[in-house]
N, CA and C atoms as a LAMMPS dump frame, in Angstrom:
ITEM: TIMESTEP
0
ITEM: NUMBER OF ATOMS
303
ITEM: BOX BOUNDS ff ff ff
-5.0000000000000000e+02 5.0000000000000000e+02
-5.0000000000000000e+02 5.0000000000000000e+02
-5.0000000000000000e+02 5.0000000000000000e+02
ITEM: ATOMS id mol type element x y z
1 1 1 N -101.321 -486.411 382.732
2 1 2 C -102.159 -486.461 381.551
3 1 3 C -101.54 -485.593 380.457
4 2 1 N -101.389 -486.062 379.59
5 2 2 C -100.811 -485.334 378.188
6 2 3 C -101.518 -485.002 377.113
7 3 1 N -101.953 -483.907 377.012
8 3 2 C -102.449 -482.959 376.207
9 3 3 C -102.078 -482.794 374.511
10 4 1 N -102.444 -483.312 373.35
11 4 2 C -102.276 -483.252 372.294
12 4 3 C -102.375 -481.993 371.754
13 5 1 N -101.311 -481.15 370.876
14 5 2 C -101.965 -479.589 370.839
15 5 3 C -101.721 -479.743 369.474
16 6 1 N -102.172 -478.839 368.636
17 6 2 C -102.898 -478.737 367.054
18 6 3 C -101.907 -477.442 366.921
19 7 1 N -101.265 -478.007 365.782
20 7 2 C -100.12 -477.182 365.198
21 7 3 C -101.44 -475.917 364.747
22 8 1 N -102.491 -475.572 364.569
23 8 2 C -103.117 -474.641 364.532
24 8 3 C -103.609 -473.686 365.199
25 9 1 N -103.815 -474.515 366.451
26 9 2 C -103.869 -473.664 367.521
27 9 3 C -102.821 -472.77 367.731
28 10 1 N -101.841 -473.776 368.375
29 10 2 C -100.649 -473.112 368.602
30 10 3 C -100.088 -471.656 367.32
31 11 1 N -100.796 -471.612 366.196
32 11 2 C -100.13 -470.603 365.387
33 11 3 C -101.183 -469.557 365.47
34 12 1 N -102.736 -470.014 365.813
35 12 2 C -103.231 -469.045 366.175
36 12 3 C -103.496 -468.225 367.515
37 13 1 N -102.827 -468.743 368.75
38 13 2 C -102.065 -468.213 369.839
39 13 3 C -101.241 -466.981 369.044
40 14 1 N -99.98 -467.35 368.255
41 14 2 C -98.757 -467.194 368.153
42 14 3 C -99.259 -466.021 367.164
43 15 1 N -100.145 -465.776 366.671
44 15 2 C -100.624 -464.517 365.762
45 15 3 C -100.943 -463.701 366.407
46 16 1 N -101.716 -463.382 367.328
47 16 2 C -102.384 -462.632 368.11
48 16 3 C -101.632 -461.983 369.937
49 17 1 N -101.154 -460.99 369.64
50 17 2 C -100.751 -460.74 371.083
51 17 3 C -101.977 -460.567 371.514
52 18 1 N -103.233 -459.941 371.539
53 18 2 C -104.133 -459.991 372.71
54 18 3 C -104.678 -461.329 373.31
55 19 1 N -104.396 -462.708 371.945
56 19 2 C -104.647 -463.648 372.619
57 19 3 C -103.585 -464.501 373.667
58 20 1 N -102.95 -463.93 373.268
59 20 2 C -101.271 -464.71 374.259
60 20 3 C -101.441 -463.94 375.8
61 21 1 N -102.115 -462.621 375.4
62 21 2 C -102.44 -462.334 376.774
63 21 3 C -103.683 -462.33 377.473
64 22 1 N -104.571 -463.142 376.499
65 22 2 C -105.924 -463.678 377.532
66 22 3 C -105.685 -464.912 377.908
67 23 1 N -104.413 -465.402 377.424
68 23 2 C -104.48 -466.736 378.142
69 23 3 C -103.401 -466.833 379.169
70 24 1 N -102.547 -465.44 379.392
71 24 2 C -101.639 -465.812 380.166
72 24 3 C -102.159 -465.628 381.23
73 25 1 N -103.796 -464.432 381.294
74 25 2 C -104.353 -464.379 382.17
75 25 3 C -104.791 -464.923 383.134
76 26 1 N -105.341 -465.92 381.707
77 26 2 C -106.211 -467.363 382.324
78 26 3 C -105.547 -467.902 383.354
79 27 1 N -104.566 -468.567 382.83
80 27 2 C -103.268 -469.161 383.013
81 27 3 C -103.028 -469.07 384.533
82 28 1 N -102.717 -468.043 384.845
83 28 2 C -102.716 -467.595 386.287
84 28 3 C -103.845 -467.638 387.161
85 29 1 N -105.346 -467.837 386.342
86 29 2 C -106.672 -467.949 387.314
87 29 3 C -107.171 -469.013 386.65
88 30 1 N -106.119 -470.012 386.502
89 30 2 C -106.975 -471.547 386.393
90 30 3 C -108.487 -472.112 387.506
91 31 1 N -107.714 -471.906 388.629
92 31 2 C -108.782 -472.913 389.291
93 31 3 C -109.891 -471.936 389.362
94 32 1 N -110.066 -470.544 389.144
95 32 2 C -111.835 -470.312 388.226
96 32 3 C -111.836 -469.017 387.001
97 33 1 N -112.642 -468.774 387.11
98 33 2 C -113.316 -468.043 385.332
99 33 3 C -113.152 -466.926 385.569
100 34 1 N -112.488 -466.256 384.864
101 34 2 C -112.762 -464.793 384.979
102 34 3 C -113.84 -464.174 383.868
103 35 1 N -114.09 -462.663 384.09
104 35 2 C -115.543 -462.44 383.113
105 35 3 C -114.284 -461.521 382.299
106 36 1 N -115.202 -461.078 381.081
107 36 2 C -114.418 -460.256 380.101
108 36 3 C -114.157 -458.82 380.672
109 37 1 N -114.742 -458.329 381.646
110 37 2 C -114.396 -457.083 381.88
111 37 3 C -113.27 -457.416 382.581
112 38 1 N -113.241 -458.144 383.591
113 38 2 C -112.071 -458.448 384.734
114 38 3 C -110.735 -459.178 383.32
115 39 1 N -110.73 -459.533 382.704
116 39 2 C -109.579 -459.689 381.194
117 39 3 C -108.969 -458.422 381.252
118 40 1 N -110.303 -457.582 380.572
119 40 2 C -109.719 -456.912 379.759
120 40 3 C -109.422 -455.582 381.157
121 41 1 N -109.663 -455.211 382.04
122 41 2 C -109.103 -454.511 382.786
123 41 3 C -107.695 -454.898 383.447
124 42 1 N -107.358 -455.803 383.38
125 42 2 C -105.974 -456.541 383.262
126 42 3 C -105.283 -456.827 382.727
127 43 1 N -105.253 -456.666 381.262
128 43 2 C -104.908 -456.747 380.389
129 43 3 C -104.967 -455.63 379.346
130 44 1 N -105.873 -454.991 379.684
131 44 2 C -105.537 -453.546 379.148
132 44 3 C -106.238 -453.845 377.115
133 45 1 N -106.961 -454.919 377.094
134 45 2 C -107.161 -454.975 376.187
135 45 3 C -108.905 -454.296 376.137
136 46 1 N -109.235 -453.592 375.043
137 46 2 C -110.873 -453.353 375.079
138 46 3 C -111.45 -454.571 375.305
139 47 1 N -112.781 -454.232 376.181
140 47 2 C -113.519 -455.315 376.46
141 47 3 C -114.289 -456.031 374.979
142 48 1 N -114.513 -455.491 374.038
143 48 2 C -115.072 -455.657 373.003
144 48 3 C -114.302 -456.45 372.422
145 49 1 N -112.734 -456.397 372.118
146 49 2 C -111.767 -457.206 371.49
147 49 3 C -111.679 -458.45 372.364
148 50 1 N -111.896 -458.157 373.42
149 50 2 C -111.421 -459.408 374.57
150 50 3 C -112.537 -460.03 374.744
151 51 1 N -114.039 -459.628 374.285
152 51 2 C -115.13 -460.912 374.054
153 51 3 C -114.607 -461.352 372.662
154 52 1 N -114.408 -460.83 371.847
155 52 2 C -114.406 -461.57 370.023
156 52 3 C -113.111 -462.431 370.443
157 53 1 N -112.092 -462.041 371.228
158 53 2 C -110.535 -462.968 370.85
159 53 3 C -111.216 -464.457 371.964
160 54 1 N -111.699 -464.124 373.08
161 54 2 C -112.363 -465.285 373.824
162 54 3 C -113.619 -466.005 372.975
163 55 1 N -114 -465.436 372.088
164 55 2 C -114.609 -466.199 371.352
165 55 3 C -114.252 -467.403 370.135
166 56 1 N -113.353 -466.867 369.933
167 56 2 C -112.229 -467.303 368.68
168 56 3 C -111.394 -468.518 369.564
169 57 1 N -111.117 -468.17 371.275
170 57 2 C -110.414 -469.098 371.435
171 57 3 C -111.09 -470.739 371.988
172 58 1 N -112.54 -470.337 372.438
173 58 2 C -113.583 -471.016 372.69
174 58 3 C -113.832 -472.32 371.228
175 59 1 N -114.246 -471.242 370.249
176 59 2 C -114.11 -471.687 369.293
177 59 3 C -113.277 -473.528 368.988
178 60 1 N -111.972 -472.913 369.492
179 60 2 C -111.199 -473.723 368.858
180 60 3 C -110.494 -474.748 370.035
181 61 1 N -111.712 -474.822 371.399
182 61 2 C -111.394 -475.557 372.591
183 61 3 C -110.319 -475.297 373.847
184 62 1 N -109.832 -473.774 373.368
185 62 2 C -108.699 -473.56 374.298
186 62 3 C -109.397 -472.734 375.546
187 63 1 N -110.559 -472.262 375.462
188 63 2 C -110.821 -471.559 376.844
189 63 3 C -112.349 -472.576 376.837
190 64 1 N -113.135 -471.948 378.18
191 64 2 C -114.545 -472.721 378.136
192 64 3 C -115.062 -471.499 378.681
193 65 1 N -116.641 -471.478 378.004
194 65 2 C -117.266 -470.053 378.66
195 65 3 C -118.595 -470.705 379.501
196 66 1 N -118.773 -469.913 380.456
197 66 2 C -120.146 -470.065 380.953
198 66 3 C -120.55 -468.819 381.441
199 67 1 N -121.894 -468.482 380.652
200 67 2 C -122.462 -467.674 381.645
201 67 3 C -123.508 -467.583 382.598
202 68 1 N -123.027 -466.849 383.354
203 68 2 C -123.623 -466.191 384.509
204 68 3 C -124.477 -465.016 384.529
205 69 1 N -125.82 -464.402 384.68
206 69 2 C -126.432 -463.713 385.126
207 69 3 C -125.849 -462.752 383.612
208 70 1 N -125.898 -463.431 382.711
209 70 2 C -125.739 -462.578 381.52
210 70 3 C -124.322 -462.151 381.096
211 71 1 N -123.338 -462.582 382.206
212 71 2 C -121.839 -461.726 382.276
213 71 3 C -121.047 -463.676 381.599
214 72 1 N -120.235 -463.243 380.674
215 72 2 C -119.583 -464.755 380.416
216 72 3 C -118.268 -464.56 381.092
217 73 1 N -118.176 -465.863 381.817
218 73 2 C -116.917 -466.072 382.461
219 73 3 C -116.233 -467.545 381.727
220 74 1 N -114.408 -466.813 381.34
221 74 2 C -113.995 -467.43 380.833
222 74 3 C -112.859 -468.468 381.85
223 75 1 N -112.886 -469.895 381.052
224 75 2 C -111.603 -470.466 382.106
225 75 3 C -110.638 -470.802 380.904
226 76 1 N -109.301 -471.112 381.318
227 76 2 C -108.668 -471.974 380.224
228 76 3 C -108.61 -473.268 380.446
229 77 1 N -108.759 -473.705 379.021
230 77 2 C -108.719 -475.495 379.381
231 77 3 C -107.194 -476.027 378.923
232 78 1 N -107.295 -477.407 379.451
233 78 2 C -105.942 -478.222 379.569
234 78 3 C -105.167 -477.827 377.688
235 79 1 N -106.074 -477.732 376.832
236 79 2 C -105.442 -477.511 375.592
237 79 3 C -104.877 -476.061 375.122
238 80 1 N -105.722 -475.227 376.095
239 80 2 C -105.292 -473.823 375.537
240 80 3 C -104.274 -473.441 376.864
241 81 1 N -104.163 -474.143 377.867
242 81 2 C -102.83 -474.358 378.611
243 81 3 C -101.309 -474.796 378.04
244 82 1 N -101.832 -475.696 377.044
245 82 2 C -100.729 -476.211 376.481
246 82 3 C -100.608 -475.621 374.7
247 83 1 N -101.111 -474.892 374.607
248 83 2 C -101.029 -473.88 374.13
249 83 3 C -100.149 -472.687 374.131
250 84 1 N -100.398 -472.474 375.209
251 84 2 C -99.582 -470.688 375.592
252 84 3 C -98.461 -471.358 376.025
253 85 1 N -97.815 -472.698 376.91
254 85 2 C -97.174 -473.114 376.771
255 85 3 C -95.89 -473.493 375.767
256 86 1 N -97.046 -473.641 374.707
257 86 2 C -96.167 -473.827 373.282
258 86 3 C -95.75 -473.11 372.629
259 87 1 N -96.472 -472.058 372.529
260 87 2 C -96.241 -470.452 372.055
261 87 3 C -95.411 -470.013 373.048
262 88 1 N -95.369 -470.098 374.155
263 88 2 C -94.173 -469.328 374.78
264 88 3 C -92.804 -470.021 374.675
265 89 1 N -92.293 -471.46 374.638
266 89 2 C -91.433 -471.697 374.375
267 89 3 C -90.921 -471.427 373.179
268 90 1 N -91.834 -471.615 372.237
269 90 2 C -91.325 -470.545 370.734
270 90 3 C -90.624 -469.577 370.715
271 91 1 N -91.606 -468.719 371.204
272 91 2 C -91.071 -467.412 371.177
273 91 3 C -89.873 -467.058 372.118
274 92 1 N -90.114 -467.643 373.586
275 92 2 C -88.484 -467.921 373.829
276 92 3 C -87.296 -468.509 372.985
277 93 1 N -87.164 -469.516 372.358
278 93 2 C -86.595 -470.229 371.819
279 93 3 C -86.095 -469.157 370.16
280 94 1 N -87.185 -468.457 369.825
281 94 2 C -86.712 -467.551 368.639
282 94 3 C -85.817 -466.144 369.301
283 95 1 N -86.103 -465.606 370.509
284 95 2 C -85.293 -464.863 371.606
285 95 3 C -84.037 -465.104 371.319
286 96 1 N -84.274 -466.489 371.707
287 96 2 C -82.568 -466.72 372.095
288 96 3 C -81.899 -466.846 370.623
289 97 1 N -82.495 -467.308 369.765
290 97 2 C -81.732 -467.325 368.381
291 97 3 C -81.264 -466.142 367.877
292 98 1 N -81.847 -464.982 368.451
293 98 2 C -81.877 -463.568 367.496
294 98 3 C -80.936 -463.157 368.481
295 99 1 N -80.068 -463.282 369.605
296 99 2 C -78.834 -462.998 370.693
297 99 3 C -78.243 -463.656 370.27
298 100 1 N -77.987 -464.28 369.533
299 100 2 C -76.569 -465.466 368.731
300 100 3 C -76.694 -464.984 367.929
301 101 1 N -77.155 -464.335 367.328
302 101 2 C -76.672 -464.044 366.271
303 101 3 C -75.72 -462.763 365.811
């Protein structure tokens, strides 16, 4: 299945290091949700930044939230997969340009 990704998304990945790293999170705990404390204790990001950036990415269809017993648990979806995907080959791809040179 092939995933259409929004040259917007992908730049708003590509702005944000705390979001490149809530999704690399994700990324790694696809098959379920993690909550914002379990993010951001892994990531080292404040829990406060890591509800607003999961909100922003919800927003724009790349994660899905549900909550639970008041606690929101986030997953990533097939678009914000192909997402961090896209943003990471970038940023690899600009890597390697800046060693040639």
């Amino acid at each position: 299945m092939s995933v259409t990704i929004k040259e917007e998304d992908v730049i708003s990945v590509l702005g944000s290091e705390s979001r490149k790293k809530i999704l690399r999170h994700l990324r790694e705990r696809k098959t379920y949700a993690a909550t914002t404390s379990e993010i951001a204790e892994k990531t080292g990001i404040d829990r406060g930044q890591v509800s607003f950036h999961c909100n922003k990415l919800f927003e724009r269809g790349l994660v899905d939230k549900k909550v639970v017993d008041g606690k929101a648990h986030w997953k990533i979806t097939p678009e914000g997969l192909s997402a961090i995907e896209e943003a990471d080959k970038r940023e690899k791809e600009r890597s390697a340009g800046r060693k040639s040179e």
